[in-house]
TORGULO-293526 format. One record per residue (C-alpha): x, y, z; residue number from 1; residue in three letters. Coordinates in nm, 2 decimals, decimal comma, always signed. Example, Ala and Ser with C-alpha at 12.3 -4.5 7.8 and 13.67 -1.06 7.14 Angstrom:
BEGIN
@X->+1,23	Y->-0,45	Z->+0,78	nr->1	rest->ALA .
@X->+1,37	Y->-0,11	Z->+0,71	nr->2	rest->SER .
end
This chain:
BEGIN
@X->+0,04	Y->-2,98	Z->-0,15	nr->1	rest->UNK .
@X->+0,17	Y->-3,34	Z->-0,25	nr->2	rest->UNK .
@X->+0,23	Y->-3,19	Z->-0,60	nr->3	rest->UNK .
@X->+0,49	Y->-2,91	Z->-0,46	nr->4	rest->UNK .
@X->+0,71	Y->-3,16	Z->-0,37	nr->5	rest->UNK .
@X->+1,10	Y->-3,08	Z->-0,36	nr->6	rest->UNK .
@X->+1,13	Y->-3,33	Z->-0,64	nr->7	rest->UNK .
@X->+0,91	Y->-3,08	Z->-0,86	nr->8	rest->UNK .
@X->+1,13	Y->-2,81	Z->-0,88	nr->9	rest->UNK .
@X->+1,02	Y->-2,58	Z->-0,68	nr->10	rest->UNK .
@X->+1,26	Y->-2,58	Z->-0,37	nr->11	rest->UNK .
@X->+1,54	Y->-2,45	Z->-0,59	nr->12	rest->UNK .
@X->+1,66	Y->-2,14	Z->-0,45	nr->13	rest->UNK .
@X->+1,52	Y->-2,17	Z->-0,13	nr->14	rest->UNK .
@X->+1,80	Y->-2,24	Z->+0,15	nr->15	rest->UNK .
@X->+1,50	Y->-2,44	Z->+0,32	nr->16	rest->UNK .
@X->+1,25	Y->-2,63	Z->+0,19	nr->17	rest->UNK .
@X->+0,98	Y->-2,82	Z->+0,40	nr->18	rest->UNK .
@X->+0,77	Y->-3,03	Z->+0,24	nr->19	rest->UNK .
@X->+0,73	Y->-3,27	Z->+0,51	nr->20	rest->UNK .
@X->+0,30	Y->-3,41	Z->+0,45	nr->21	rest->UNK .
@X->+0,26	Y->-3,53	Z->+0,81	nr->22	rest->UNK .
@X->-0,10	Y->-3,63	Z->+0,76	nr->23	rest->UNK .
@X->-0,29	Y->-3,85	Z->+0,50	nr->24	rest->UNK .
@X->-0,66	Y->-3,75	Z->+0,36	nr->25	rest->UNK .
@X->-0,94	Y->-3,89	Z->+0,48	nr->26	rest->UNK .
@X->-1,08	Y->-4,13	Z->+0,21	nr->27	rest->UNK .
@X->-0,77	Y->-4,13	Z->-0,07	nr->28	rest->UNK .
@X->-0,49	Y->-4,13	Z->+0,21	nr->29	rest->UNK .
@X->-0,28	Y->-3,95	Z->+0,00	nr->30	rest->UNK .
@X->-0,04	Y->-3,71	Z->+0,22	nr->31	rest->UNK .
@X->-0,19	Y->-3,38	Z->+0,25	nr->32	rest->UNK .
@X->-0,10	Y->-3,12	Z->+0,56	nr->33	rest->UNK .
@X->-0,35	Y->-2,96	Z->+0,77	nr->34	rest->UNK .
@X->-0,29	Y->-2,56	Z->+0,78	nr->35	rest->UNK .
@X->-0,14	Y->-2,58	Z->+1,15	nr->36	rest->UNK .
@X->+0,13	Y->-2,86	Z->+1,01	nr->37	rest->UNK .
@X->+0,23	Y->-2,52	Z->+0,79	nr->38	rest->UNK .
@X->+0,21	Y->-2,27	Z->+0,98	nr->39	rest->UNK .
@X->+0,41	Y->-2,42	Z->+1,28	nr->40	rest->UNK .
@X->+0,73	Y->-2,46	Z->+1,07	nr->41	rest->UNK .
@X->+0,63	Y->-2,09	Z->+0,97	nr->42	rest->UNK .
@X->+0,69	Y->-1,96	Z->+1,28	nr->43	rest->UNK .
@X->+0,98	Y->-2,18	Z->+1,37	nr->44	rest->UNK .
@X->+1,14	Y->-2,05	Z->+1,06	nr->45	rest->UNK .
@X->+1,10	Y->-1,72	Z->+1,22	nr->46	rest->UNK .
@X->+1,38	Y->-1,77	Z->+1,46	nr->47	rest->UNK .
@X->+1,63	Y->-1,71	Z->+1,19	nr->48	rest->UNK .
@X->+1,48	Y->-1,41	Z->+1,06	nr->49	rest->UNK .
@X->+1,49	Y->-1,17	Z->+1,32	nr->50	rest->UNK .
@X->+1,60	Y->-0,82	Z->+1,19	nr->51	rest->UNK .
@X->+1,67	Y->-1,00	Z->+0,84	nr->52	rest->UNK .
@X->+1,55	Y->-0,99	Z->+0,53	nr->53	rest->UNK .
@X->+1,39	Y->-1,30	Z->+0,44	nr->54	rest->UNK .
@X->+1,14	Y->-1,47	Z->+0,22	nr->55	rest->UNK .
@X->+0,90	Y->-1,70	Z->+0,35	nr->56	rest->UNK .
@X->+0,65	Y->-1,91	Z->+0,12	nr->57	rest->UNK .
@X->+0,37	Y->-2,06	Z->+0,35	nr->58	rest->UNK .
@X->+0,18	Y->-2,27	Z->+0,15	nr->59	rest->UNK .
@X->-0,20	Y->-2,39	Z->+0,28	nr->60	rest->UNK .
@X->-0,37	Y->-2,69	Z->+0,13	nr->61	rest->UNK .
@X->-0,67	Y->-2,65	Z->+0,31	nr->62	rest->UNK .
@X->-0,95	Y->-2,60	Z->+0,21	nr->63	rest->UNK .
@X->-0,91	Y->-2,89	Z->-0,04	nr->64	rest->UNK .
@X->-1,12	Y->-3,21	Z->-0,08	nr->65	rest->UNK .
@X->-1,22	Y->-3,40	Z->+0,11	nr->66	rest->UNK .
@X->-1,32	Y->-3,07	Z->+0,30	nr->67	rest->UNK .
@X->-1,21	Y->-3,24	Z->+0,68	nr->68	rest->UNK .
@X->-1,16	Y->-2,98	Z->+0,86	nr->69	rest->UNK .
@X->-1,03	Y->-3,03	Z->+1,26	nr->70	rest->UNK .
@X->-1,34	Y->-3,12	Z->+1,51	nr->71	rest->UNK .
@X->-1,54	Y->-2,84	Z->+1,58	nr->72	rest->UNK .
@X->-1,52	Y->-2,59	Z->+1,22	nr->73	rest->UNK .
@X->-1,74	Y->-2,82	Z->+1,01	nr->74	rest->UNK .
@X->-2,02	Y->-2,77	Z->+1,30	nr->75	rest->UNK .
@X->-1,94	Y->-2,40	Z->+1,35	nr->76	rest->UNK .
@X->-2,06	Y->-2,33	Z->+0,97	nr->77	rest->UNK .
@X->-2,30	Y->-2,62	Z->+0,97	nr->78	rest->UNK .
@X->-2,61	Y->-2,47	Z->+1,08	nr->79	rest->UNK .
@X->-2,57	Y->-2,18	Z->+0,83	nr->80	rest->UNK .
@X->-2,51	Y->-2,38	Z->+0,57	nr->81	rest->UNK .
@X->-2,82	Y->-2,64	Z->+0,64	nr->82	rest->UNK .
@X->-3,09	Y->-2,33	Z->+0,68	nr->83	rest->UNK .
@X->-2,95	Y->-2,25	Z->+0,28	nr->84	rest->UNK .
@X->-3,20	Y->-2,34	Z->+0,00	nr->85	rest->UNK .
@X->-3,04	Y->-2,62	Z->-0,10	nr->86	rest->UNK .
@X->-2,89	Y->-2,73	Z->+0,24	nr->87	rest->UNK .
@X->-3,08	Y->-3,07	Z->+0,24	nr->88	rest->UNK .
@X->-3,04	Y->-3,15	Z->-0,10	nr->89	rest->UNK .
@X->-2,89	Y->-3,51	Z->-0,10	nr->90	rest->UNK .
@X->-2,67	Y->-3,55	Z->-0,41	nr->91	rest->UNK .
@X->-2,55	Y->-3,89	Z->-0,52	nr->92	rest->UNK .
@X->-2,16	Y->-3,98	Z->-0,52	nr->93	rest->UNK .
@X->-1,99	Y->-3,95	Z->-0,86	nr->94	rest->UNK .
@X->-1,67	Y->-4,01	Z->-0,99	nr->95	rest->UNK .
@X->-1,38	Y->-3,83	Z->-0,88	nr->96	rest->UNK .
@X->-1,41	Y->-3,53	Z->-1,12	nr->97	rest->UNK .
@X->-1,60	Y->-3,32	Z->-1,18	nr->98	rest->UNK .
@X->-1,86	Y->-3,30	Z->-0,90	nr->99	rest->UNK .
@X->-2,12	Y->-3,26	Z->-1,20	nr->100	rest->UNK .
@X->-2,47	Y->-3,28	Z->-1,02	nr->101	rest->UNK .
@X->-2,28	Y->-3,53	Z->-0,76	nr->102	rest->UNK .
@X->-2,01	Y->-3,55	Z->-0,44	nr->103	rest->UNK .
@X->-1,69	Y->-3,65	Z->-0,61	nr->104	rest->UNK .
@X->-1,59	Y->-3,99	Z->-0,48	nr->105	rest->UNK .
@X->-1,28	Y->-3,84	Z->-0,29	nr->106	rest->UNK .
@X->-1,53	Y->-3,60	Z->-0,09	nr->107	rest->UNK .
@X->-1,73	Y->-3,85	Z->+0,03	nr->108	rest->UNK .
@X->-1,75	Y->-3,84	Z->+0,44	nr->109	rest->UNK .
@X->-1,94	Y->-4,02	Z->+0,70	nr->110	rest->UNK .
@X->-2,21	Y->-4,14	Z->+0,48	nr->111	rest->UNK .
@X->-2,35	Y->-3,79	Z->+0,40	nr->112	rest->UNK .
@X->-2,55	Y->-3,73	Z->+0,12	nr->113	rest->UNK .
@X->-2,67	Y->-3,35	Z->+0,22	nr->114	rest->UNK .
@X->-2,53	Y->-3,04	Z->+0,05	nr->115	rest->UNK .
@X->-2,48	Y->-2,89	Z->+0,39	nr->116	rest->UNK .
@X->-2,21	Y->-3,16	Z->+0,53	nr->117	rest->UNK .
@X->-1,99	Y->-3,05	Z->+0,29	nr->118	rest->UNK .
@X->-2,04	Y->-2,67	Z->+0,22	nr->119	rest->UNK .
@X->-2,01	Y->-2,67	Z->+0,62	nr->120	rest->UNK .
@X->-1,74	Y->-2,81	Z->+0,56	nr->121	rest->UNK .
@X->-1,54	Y->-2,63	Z->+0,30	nr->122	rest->UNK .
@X->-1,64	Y->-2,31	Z->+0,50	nr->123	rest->UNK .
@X->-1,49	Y->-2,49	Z->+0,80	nr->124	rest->UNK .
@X->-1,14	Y->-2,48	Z->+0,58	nr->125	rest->UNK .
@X->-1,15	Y->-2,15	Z->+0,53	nr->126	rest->UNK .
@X->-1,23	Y->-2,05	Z->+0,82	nr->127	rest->UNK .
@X->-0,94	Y->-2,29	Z->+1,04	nr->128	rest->UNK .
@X->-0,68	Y->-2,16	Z->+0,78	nr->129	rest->UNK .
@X->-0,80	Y->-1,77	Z->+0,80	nr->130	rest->UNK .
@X->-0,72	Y->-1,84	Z->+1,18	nr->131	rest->UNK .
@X->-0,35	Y->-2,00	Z->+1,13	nr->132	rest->UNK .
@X->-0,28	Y->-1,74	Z->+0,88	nr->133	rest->UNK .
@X->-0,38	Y->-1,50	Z->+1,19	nr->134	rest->UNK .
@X->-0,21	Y->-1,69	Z->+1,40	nr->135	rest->UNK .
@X->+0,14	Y->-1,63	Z->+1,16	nr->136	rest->UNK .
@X->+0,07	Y->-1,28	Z->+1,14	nr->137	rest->UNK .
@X->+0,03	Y->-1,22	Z->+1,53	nr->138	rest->UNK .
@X->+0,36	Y->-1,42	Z->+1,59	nr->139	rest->UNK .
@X->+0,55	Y->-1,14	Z->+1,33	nr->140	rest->UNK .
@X->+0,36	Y->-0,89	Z->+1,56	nr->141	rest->UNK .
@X->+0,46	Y->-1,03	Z->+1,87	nr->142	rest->UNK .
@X->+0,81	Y->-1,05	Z->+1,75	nr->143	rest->UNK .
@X->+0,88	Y->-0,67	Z->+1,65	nr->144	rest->UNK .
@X->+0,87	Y->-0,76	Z->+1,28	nr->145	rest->UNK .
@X->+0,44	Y->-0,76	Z->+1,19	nr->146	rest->UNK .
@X->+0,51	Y->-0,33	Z->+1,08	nr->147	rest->UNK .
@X->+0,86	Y->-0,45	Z->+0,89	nr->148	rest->UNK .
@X->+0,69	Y->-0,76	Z->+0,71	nr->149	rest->UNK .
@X->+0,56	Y->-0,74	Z->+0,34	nr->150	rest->UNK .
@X->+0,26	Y->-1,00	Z->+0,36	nr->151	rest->UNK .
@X->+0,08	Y->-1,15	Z->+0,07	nr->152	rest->UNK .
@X->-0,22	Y->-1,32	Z->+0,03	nr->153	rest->UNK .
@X->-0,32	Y->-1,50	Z->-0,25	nr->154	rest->UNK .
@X->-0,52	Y->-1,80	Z->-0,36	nr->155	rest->UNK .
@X->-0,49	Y->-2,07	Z->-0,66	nr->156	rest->UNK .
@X->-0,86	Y->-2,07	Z->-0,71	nr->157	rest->UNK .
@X->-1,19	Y->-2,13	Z->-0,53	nr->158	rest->UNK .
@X->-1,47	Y->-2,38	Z->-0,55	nr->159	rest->UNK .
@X->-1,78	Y->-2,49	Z->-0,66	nr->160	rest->UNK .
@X->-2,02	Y->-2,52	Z->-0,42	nr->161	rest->UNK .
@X->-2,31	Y->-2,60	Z->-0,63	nr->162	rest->UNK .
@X->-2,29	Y->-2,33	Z->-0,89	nr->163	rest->UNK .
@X->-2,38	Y->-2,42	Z->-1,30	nr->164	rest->UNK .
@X->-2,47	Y->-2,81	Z->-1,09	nr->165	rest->UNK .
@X->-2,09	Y->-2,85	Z->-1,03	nr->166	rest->UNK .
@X->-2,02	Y->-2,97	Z->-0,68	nr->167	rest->UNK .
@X->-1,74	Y->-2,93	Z->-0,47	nr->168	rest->UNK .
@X->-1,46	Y->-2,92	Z->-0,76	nr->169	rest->UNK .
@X->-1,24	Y->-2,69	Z->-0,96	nr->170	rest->UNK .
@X->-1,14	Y->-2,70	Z->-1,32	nr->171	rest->UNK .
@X->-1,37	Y->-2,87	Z->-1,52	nr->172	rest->UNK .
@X->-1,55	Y->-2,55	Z->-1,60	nr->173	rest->UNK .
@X->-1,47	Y->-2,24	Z->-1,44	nr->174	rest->UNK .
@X->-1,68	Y->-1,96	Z->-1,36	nr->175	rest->UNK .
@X->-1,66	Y->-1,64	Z->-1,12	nr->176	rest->UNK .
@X->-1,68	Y->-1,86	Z->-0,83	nr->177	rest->UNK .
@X->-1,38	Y->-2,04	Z->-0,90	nr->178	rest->UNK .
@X->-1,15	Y->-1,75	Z->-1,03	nr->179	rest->UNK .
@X->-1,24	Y->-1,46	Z->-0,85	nr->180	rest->UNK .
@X->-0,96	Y->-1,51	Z->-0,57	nr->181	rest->UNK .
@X->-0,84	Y->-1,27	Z->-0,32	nr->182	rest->UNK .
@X->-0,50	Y->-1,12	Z->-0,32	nr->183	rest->UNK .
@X->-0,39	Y->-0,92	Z->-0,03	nr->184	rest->UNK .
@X->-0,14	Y->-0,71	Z->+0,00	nr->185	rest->UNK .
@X->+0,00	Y->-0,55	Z->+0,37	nr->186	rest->UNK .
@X->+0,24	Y->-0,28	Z->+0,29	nr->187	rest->UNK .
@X->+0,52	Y->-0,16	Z->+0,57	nr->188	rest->UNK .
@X->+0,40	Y->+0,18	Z->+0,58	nr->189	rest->UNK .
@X->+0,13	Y->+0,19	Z->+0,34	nr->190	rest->UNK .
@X->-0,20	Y->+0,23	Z->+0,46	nr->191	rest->UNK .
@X->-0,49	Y->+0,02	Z->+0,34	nr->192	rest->UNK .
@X->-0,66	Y->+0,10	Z->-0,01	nr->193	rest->UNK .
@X->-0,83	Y->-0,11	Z->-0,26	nr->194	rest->UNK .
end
């Protein structure tokens, strides 16, 4: 996230700290990574932990606006999310924040108007992250260390994806759907409970 910079703060302690933003959005070019520019440090970081203990924050800025997920996840969820209610809708293009009753100007893709362009893609996000996270975890597995490893899941917040009128944004005015969050914990040796 460009706001995690090293210059923040937030790499002290840390013997290594990448925050190397390879790729620029798609309409405000600011640097942002895609999941698989963080996870493939992830596992190269992995190399020095073998049999050690070590911490390792994996941070994943997807799904964030402008929800641009890699070719092929925005059309996986598309259909779904055009058969919903509201799927067609065409909402006009607002100001950057808040998304209320409009597409926040840094969302705004390819001309597209319809709710279901951009809930496709948001669930496209998630969906391409939930598979580079799985792709992290099966490298630990591959490597001995997936029964040794402490993993934990958690997310910042969530969006609004049409809820209350506020589209595609966080913050403004938060409800369920923006704070409920998962966290998930995998225990060594603990088996799985809510």
């Amino acid at each position: 996230n460009f706001v995690l910079k090293a210059s923040s703060g937030l790499g002290r302690g840390f013997e290594r700290y990448d925050d190397a933003l390879p790729r620029p959005e798609a309409v405000r070019r600011w640097p942002g990574p895609s999941a698989r520019d963080a996870t493939d440090p992830a596992i190269a970081l992995l190399d020095g932990c073998t049999g050690l203990r070590c911490f390792v924050w994996v941070h994943y800025q997807d799904p964030h606006g402008p929800y641009d997920p890699p070719p092929g996840w925005r059309e996986r969820e598309l259909a779904r999310s055009t058969r919903e209610g509201d799927g067609a809708r065409q909402l006009p293009v607002g100001a950057d924040h808040p998304g209320r009753g409009a597409i926040p100007a840094y969302h705004f893709l390819a001309g597209r108007h319809d709710v279901a362009y951009y809930r496709g893609g948001y669930r496209g996000e998630v969906a391409y992250v939930d598979a580079e996270i799985g792709r992290l975890l099966a490298e630990l597995s591959r490597r001995g260390e997936g029964e040794r490893t402490l993993a934990v899941l958690a997310a910042a917040h969530a969006e609004a994806l049409g809820e209350r009128d506020l589209w595609f944004a966080h913050g403004e005015w938060l409800g369920d759907e923006q704070v409920r969050v998962p966290l998930f914990l995998r225990v060594p040796g603990r088996a799985p409970a809510r």
